[in-house]
N, C-alpha and C positions, 0 to 999 in steps of 0.2 A: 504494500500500500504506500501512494506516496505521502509528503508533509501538506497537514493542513497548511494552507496560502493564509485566507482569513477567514470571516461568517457575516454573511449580510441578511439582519432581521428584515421578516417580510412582517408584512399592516398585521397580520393575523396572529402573528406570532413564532411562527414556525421561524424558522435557520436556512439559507443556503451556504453551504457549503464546499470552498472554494481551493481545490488543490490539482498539482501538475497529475496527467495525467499517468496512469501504469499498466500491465500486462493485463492484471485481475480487473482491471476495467473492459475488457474487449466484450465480453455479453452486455452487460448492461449501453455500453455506444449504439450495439447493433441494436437493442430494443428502444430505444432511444429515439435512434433513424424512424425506425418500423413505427413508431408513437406517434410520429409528425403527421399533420395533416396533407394531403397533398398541394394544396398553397404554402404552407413551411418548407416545403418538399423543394419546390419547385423556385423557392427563392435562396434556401440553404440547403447544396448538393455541392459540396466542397471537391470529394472526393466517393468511392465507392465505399461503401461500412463491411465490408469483406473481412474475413479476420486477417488475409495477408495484408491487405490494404491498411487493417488499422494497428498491425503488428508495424509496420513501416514508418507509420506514426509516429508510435511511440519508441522506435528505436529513434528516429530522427529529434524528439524531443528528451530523448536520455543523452541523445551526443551531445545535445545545445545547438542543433542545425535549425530546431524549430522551438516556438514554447507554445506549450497547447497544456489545455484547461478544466476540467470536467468539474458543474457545477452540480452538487446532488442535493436532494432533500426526501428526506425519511424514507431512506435507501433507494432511491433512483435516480438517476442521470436525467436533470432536468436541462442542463445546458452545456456546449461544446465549443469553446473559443480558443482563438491563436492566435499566434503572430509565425507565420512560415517565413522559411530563409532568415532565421533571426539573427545571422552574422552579417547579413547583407545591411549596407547603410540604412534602408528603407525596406526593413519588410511590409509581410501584406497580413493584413489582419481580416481576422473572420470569425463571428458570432450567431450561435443558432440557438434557440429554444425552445424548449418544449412548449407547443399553445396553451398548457392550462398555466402556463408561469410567465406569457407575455402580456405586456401590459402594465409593468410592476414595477418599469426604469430600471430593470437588473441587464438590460442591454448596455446600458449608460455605465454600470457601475462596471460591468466587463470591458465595455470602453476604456475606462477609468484605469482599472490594472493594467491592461496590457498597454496604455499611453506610459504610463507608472516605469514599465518595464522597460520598456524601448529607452526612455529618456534614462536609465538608471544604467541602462547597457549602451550610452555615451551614440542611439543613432540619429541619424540625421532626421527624420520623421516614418511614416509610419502612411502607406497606402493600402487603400480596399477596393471595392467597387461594388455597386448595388445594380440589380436589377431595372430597366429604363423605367417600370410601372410601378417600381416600390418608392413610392414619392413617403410616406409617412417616413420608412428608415433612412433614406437621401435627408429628409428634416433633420431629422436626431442629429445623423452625422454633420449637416451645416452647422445646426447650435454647438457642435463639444468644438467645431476650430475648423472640420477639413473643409478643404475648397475642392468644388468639381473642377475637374483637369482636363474633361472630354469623353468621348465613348470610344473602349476597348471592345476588342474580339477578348472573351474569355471560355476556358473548358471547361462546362461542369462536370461532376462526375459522373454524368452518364457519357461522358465523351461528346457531348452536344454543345456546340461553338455558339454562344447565344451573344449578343451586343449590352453589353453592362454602361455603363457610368462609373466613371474611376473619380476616383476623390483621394485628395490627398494631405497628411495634416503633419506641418515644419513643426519638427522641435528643436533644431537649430537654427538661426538667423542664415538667409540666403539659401538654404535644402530647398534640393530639387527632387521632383518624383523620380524613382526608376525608369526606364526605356526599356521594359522588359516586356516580355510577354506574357498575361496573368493564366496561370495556370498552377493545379496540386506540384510541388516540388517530389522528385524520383524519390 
């Protein structure tokens, strides 16, 4: 199991639960995916939930090539966030959660970390890209700082080349986005 990160109280009372991800997490990711609505689906599809795929994950987040996230509550994987290529100046951030836990600004606070992170690992800022239809998460992400940079070709993980909106948020003076191509890292 890995280290508790931190615990952010929800209105009702309950706990989430907020640590790097591990092996003994591989069921609960996959049930997790399979939980999501197909509109959750269909805006957070990072990668396939396969267990080699999510074995690949978490070796890449044990080397420190990515940091990924797994939020729980009352034993289950309610949320799945990252920052991929996390030695790169500019990695790429990505936040999913479960529909019964949206709506509760635990996107904002997963923002929050992994903005936390980046700037603590000395990068230059921190790029995503959202869906051209998902105007409510495009908000969010305007309010915490990122600026749209334009529309990418991005892969989801069904291998379907969809048209995103890339946003991008400086936490150095003068950072520039990446020039890469967004896509799951090997």
């Amino acid at each position: 199991m890995s280290e508790l990160r931190q615990s952010i109280p929800l209105p009702d009372g309950r706990q989430v639960y907020i640590r790097t991800i591990a092996a003994v997490d591989i069921p609960a990711v996959k049930a997790f995916f399979e939980s999501l609505s197909p509109a959750s689906i269909r805006y957070f599809l990072p990668h396939p939930y396969t267990e080699p795929v999510l074995r690949r994950r978490i070796e890449r987040a044990q080397n420190g090539d990515d940091l990924v996230y797994v939020a729980t509550c009352a034993d289950r994987i309610v949320g799945y966030f990252f920052l991929w290529n996390f030695r790169w100046p500019v990695p790429l951030l990505g936040i999913g959660l479960a529909d019964d836990f949206q709506n509760l600004h635990l996107g904002q606070k997963f923002m929050a970390i992994l903005i936390d992170d980046a700037r603590a690992a000395g990068r230059d800022g921190v790029e995503l890209t959202t869906m051209l239809d998902n105007d409510r998460a495009f908000h969010v992400y305007e309010k915490t700082g990122f600026k749209y940079i334009g529309n990418v070709e991005n892969v989801q993980g069904d291998g379907k080349v969809v048209t995103e909106r890339a946003m991008f948020f400086p936490i150095k003076p003068n950072a520039q986005p990446m020039k890469i191509p967004h896509a799951c890292p090997e």
